[in-house]
N, C-alpha and C positions, 0 to 999 in steps of 0.2 A: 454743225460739227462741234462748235464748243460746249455743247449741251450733253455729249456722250459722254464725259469722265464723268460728271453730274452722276446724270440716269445710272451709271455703273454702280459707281457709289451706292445709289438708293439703292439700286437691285440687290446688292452686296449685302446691305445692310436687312433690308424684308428678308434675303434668305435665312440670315444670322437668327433673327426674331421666329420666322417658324421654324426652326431646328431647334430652339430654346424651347421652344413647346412642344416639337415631336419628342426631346430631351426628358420635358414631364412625362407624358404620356407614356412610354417606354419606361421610365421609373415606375409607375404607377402599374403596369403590366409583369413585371418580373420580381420575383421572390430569392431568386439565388445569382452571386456575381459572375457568373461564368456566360448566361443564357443575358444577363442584363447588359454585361459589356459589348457579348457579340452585335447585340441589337442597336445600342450607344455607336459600334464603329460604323455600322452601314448609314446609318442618319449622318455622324459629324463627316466623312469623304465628303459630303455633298458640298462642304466649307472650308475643310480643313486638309492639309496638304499630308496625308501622313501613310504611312504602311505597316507601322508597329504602334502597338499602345498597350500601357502596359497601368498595371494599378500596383501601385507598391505601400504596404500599409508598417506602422512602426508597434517592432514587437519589442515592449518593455520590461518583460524579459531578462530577454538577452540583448537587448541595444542596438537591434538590428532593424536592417527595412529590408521586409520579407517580400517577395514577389506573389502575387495571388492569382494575378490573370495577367494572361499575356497576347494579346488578341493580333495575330498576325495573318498575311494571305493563306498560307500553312498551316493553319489551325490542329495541335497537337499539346504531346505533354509539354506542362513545363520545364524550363534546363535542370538538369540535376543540382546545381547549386544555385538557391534561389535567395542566400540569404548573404547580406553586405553588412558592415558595421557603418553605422550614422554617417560617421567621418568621411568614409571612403564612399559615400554614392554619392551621387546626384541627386535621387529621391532625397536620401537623407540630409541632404545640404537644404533642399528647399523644406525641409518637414519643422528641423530644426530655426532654419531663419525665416519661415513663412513668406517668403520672397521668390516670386516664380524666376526660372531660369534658362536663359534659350546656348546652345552649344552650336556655333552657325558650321567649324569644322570640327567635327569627332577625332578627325588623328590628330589635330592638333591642340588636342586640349591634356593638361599633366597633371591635372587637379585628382581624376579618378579612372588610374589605369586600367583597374579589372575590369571595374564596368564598360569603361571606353572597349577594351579589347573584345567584349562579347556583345556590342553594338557594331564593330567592326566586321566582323564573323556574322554577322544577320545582314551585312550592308549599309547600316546607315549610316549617314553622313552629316543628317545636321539632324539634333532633339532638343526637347524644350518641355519642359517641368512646371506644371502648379499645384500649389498645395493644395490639399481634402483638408479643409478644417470645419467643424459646425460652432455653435455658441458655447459649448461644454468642451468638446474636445479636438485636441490634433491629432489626424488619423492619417493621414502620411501624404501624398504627393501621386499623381495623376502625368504617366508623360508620354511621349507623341515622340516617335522616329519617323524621319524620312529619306529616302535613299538620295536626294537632292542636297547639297549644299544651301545653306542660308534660306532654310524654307518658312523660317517660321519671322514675322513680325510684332512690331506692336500690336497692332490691329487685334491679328492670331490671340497672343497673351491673352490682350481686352476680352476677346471673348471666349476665350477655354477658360478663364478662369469664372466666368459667369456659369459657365456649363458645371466648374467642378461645385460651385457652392452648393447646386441640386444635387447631384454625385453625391457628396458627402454626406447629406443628411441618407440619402438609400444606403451608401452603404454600412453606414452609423446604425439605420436600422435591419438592416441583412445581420450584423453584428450580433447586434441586441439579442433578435429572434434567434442566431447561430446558439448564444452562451445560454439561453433558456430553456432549449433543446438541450444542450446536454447538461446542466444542470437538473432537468425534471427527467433525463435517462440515469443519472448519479444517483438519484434519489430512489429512483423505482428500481434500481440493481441492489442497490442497499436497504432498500424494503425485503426485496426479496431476500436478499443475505438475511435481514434480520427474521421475519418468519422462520426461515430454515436451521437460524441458532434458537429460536425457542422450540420450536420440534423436536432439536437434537441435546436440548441442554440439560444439565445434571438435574438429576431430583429431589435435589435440594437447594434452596434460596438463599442460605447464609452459612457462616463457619459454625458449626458446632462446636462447645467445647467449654473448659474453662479453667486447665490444667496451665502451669507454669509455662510449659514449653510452648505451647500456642497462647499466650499473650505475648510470651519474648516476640514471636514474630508477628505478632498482630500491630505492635509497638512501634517495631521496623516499618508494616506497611505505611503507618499514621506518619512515620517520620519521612517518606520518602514520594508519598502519594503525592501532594502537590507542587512536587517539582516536576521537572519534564527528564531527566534522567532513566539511564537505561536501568531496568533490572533483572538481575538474572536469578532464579528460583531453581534450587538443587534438591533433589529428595528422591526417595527411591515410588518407582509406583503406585499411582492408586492413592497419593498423599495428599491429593487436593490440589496441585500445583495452578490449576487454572482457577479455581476457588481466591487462591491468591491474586493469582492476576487481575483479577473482577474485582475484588475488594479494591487493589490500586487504581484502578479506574475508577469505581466511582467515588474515590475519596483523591478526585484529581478536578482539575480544572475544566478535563476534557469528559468530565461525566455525560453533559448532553449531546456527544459525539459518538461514532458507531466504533462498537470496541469489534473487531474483526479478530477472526482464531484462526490457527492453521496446525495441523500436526503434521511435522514438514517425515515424519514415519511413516506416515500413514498414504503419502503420493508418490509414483515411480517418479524414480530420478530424471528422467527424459520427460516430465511432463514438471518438475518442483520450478522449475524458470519460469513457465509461462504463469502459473499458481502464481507466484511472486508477483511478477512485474506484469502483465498481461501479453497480449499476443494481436498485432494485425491481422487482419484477411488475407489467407493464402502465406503465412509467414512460414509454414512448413504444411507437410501433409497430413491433412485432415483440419486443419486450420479455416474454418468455411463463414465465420463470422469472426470481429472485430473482438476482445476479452478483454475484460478489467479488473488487473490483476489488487492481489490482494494491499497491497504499499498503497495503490492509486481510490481503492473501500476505504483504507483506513485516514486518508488523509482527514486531520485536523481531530483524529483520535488518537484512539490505543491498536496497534498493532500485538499480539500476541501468540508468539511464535514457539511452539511443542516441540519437543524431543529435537533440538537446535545440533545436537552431537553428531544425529542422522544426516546432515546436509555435506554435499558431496565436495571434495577440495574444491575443483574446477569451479562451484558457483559461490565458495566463499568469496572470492573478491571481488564477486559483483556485490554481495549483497554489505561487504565494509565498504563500497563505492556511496552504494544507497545511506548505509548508517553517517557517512561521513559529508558527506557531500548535500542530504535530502533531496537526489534527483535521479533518474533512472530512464530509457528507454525502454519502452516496450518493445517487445521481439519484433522482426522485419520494420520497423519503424526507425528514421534516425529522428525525429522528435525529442528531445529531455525534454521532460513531465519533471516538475517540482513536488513537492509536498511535504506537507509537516506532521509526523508520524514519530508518536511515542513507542518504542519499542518494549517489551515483555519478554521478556526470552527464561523459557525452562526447560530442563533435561535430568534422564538420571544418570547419567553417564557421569564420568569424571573427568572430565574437560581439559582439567591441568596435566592429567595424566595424557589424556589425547595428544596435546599438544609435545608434551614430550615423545611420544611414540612416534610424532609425525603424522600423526591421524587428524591433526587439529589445528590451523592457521594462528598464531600466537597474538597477531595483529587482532584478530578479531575474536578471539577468545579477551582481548584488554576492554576489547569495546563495548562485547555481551558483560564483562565482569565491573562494570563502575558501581552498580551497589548491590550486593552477594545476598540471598537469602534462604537459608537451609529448609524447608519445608521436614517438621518432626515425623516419624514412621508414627503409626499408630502404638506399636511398642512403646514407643518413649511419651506416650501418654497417657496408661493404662483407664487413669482414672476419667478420661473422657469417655471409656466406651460404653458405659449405661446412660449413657446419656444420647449418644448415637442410634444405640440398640433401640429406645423409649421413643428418638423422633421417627426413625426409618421405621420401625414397624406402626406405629400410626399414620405416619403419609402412609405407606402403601394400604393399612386396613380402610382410609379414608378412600384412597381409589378404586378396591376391591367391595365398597361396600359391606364392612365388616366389620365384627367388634372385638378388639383386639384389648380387653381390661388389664390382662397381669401377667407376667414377664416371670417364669416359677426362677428362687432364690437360686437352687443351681445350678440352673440354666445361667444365670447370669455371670455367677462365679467364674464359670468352665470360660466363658465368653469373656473374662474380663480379662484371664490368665492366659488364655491361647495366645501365640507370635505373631500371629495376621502377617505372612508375607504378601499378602496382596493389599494391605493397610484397609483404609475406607472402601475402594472400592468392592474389596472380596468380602469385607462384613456388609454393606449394602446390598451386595448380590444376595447372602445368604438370609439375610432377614426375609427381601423380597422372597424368596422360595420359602421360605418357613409359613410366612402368612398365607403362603398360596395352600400351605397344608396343612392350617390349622382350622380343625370345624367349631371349636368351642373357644370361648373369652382368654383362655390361655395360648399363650404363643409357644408353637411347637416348634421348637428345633430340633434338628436333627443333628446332634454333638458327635454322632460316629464319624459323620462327614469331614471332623476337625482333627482328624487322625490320634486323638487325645481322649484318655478312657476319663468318661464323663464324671468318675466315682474318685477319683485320684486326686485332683486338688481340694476340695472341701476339706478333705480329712488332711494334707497335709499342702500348704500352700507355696512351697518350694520345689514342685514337682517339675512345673513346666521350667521352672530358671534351671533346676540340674541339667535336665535334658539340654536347653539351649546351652549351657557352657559344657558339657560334655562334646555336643558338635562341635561349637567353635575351637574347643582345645585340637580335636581330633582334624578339625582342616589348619589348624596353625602349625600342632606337628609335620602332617604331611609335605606343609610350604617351607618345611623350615625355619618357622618364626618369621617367613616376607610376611610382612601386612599387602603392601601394593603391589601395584605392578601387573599383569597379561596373569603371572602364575603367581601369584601371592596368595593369601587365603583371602583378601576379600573378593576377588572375585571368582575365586572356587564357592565360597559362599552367597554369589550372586546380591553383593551390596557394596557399599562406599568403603572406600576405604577410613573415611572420619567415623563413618557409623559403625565401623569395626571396631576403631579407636575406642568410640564412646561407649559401645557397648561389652568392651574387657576391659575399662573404668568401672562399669556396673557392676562388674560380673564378681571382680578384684582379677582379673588374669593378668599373670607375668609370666616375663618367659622366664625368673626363678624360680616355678615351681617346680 
């Protein structure tokens, strides 16, 4: 008879030792924590006194010990709030002092009420806590409910925390393989991004030019490119605005990082949030996979955001959340995502005007405005455009397989004198079409197309500025002498109002005449 506390003993002890090795084994068999833990519970019952077990791992972050599995008779979702601050749990008490911890009665413990209260509400009555650490790092704490009072001993401890040291290293490497997965999914989504912006991207590779007005701002980029400050890029269409923003990148820190674009015009309102920030599985209808929105591409680059004016009130304060804060949820997800994201922002709107009309959030017109830069119309550079004329019509005779020798004298004139309201853009369209209809070494353009009689400036080179200050005078009468404003003349003339400014400086217009 004295010999059976003995023999219990040893029996106790042989159980302990093959469950440590069914422990391996079961490690060595599972790849994900959900399928790893279920397996982990049915083996330790065999030893250990318990009905809840739970893995609680420390998100550094936010300061939190996150719940990740929660292995109960019940087996279902997790509780809606899975996440505690350090202070206030029990995991986090033993994460932070790596010191396991046993609660023999749960109502009577005041140390950590939430948690106590939803250990309550599952029944249990007495838990016990050992930390997950490996030789590199603290990954949070391992714990054990039981509906029993005082169920857990020394003994217990001794040996759950032998069990967590294997634990730890599985789930250290469950981890590992989790962030290399989506690491090599971040890459190959910005792979694909990036193919799809060489497909789509201008056809041309650098600023053309070398007129006064585009060095002033070329100067500006050089001055602002390697800080991380926002900028904002004003100019009427077709002026290159992204042109700029490209140069600020790669004359930035964040050059070998993914410059991401968006023309926030160019997407229905009801779809520009998810564009943005991305979107869960099932966050709305038609929602059938997981999206990573554009903030979460551009992390650790350039963000570069088009026609900024277009974006609707309702999602400006999400998006001065994101500029101010660098952190954002994706749709249906309460997760905040961090990230570090130089923002770009251009438009041809007038912003300041916006925002007086109420069309424009002031807070976040201050945010896009910290360093301002006017992108010149192609008017206010006249003498760049035989120089534009000379590379567009060679790239495109290079891609047409053509030979594209001489540019007749003028042709070039008419081309130099024309107003280009569609600036670069609409003189790169037209070249492209001229080379497509030129058979012989001369480049044909077709000068009717410019609504301007092809014979009229050579002989007198003031023809196009009459006609442009005849209009202007004629929508400045009709406004009344407003410059700004909904009914002013610059926007009956469809431009800025600085660029009205500047150009009845040009022109010498007052309203004394």
């Amino acid at each position: 008879m004295s010999d059976t506390p003995l023999t219990d003993s040893v029996d106790a002890l042989a159980q302990q030792y093959r469950t440590l090795l069914e422990v391996s084994e079961s490690i060595a068999l599972h790849r994900d924590l959900p399928s790893l833990f279920h397996d982990l519970a049915q083996r330790l019952h065999r030893v250990v006194n318990f009905e809840h077990m739970r893995l609680l791992l420390h998100d550094s972050e936010q300061n939190v010990m996150r719940l990740h599995v929660l292995e109960t008779p019940q087996a279902g979702e997790l509780p809606a709030c899975c996440d505690h601050p350090v202070e206030e749990s029990p995991g986090g008490w033993v994460w932070k002092t790596q010191v396991p911890l046993v609660i023999s009665q749960v109502e009577k413990e005041i140390r950590f009420p939430r948690v106590t209260k939803m250990m309550l509400d599952l029944g249990v009555k007495s838990f016990c806590a050992v930390p997950l650490t490996t030789a590199q790092r603290r990954l949070g704490a391992l714990g054990f409910g039981s509906l029993e009072e005082t169920a857990y001993d020394n003994a217990d401890l001794e040996f759950l925390q032998q069990v967590a040291k294997q634990v730890a290293v599985a789930v250290d490497n469950v981890l590992a393989y989790r962030e290399i997965t989506e690491l090599k999914d971040k890459l190959a989504k910005e792979k694909l991004y990036l193919e799809d912006e060489i497909r789509t991207e201008y056809n041309f590779e650098e600023i053309i030019g070398e007129s006064a007005a585009l060095k002033r701002i070329l100067k500006q980029v050089e001055t602002v490119a390697p800080t991380d400050s926002t900028v904002l890029i004003q100019g009427e269409t077709g002026t290159g605005k992204e042109l700029i923003a490209r140069a600020i990148h790669n004359l930035s820190g964040r050059r070998e990082r993914t410059f991401v674009k968006m023309n926030c015009a160019a997407i229905p309102t009801g779809l520009l949030e998810s564009e943005l920030f991305g979107h869960e599985r099932g966050a709305f209808t038609g929602a059938i996979a997981q999206k990573v929105g554009r903030f979460e591409l551009a992390h650790q680059g350039t963000l570069f955001l088009d026609e900024v004016g277009d974006i609707p009130l309702e999602l400006q304060s999400k998006l001065l959340r994101v500029l101010q804060e660098q952190e954002f949820e994706r749709l249906g997800s309460t997760k905040t995502l961090k990230v570090n994201v130089r923002l770009v922002a251009a438009t041809n709107r007038d912003l300041a005007q916006m925002v007086a009309d109420k069309q424009f959030r002031s807070d976040l017109y201050y945010r896009f405005n910290v360093f301002p830069i006017t992108s010149p119309s192609l008017r206010e550079r006249p003498e760049d455009i035989p120089l534009l004329v000379r590379y567009f019509a060679q790239q495109y005779a290079r891609q047409m397989s053509k030979q594209i020798e001489t540019i007749p004298a003028e042709t070039m004139a008419v081309l130099s004198k024309y107003h280009w309201p569609g600036n670069i853009r609409e003189l790169e369209n037209l070249i492209e079409r001229s080379v497509i209809l030129s058979r012989g070494p001369d480049l044909n353009v077709r000068l009717a197309e410019l609504k301007v009689p092809a014979t009229a400036v050579p002989d007198g080179a003031t023809t196009l500025e009459a006609a442009e200050r005849k209009h202007i005078l004629r929508a400045l009468r009709e406004a009344n002498w407003v410059i700004g404003g909904p009914s002013g003349a610059a926007a009956h003339l469809g431009m800025k109002r600085t660029t009205l400014q500047s150009k009845m400086r040009k022109l010498n217009i007052s309203r004394q005449m």
